[in-house]
C-alpha positions in Angstrom: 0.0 0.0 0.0 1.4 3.4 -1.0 2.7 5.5 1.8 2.8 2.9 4.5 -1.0 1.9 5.2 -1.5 6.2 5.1 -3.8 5.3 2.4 -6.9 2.7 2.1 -6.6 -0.1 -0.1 -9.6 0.2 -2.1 -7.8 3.0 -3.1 -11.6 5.1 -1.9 -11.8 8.2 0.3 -10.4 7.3 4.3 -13.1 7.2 6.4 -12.8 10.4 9.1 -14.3 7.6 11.6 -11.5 5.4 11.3 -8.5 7.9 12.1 -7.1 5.3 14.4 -7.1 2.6 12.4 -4.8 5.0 10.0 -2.5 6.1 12.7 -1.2 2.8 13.4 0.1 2.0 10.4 1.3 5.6 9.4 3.5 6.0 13.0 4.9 2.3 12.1 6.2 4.0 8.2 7.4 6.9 10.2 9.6 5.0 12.4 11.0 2.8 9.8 12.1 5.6 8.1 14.2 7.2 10.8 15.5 3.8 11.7 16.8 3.8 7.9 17.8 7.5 8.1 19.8 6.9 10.9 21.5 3.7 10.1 22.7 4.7 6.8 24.3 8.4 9.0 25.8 5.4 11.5 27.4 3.7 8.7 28.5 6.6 7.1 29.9 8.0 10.1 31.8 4.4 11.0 33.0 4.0 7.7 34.9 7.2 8.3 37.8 5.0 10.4 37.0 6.8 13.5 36.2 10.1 15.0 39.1 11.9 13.2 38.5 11.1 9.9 36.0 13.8 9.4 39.0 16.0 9.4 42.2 14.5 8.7 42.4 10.9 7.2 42.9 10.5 4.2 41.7 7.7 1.8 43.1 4.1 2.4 43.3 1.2 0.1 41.4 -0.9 2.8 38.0 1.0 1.9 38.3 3.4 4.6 38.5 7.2 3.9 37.0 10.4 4.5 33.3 11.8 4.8 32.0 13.0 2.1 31.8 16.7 2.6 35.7 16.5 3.9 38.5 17.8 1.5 42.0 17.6 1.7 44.0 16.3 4.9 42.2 19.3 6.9 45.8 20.0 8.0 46.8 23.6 8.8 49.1 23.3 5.9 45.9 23.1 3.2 43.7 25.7 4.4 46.0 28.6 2.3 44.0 31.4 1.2 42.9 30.9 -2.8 45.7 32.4 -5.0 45.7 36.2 -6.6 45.1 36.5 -9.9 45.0 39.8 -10.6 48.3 42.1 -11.8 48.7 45.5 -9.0 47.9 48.5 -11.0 50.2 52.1 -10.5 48.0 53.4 -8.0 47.9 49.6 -6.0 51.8 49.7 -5.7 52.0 53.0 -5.0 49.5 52.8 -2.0 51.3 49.5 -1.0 54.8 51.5 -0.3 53.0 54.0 1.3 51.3 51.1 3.2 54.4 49.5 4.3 56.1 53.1 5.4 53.4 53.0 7.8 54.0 49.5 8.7 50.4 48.4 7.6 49.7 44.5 7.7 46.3 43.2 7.0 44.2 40.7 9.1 42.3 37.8 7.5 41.2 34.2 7.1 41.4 31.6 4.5 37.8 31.2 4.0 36.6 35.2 3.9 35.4 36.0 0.4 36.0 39.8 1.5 39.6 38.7 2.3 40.0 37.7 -1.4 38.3 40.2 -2.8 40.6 42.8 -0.8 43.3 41.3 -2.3 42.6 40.8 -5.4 41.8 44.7 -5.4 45.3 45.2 -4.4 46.9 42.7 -6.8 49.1 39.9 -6.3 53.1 42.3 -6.7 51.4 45.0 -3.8 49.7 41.9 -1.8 53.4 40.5 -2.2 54.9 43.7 0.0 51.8 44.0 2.6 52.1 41.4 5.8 49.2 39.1 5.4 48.4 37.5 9.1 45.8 34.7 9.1 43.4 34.7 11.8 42.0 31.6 11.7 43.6 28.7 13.9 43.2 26.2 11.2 44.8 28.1 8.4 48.2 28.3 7.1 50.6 29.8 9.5 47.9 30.9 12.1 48.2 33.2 14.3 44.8 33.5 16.3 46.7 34.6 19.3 47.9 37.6 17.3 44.7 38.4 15.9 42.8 38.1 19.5 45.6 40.4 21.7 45.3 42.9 18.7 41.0 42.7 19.3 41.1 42.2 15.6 36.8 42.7 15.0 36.6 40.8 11.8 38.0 40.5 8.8 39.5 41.8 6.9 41.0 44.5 9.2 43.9 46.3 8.1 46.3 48.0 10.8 47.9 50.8 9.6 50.7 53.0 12.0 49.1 50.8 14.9 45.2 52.0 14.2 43.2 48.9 13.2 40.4 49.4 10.1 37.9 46.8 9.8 36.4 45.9 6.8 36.6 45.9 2.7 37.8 49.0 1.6 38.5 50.2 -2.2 41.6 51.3 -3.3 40.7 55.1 -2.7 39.4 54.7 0.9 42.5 53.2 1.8 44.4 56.2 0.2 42.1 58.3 2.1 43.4 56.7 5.4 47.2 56.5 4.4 47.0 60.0 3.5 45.4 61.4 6.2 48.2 59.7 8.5 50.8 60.4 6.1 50.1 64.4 6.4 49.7 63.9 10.9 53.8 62.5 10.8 
């Protein structure tokens, strides 16, 4: 019977009379389906050759391997921010030796699309002269303990002569801000 009994099988209207007699059947197809549901997630889950395979096995000729939604080793060492593709402009590299005068380095993690896009505003040959610190403990080269004693609020933040600015910024708002320090020295 389709749906687990939900239905009659003279295929007619249920009667409103015999809600009971519906119930039965329909709480029995429930639980069989969360008994399947959560068998396969068990198996999938013991499959994984333990508790740390989630993150950091990698596959084995024996069968075993990684969950499905893990990639890579989930070592430190992978988690490296996607590569810059874009060539620094006049106005990127000039901003970038004013940035470094200043001492400017800019706070980030491996994940944040902001991050990227920040950098890929800048260009790989200025990004190349700015100090890139990554925040998060699980990227490459992390320094979380920097980023938390500096109170860094999110990412990215630049720090720039010891001030921190949080957030994306173009090209001409970080001018704006190298400037304006630039003219106070």
């Amino acid at each position: 019977s389709w749906s687990g009994g939900m239905l009659p099988e003279d295929g007619g209207d249920p009667d409103p009379s015999d809600a009971a007699g519906l119930r039965g059947p329909g709480l029995a197809a429930a639980a069989s389906s969360v008994g399947v549901a959560t068998a396969a997630a068990l198996a999938l889950f013991l499959s994984a050759d333990g508790p740390a395979a989630a993150t950091a096995s990698p596959p084995t000729a024996g069968g075993g391997g990684t969950l499905l939604a893990s990639a890579g080793t989930g070592l430190p060492s992978d988690n490296r921010p996607p590569p810059i593709t874009t060539r620094s402009s006049r106005e990127a590299l000039d901003l970038a030796g004013d940035m470094n005068t200043l001492h400017a380095r800019m706070f980030g993690a491996f994940w944040c699309s902001h991050c990227y896009e920040q950098k890929q505003a800048l260009g790989l040959e200025a990004m190349r002269s700015i100090p890139y610190v990554e925040c998060d403990r699980e990227g490459f080269n992390g320094r979380r303990d920097l980023c938390k004693e500096m109170e860094v609020p999110g990412y990215p933040t630049w720090e720039i002569n010891g001030e921190l600015f949080p957030g994306e910024r173009s090209l001409g708002e970080l001018r704006e801000i190298v400037d304006d320090i630039l003219k106070d020295k």
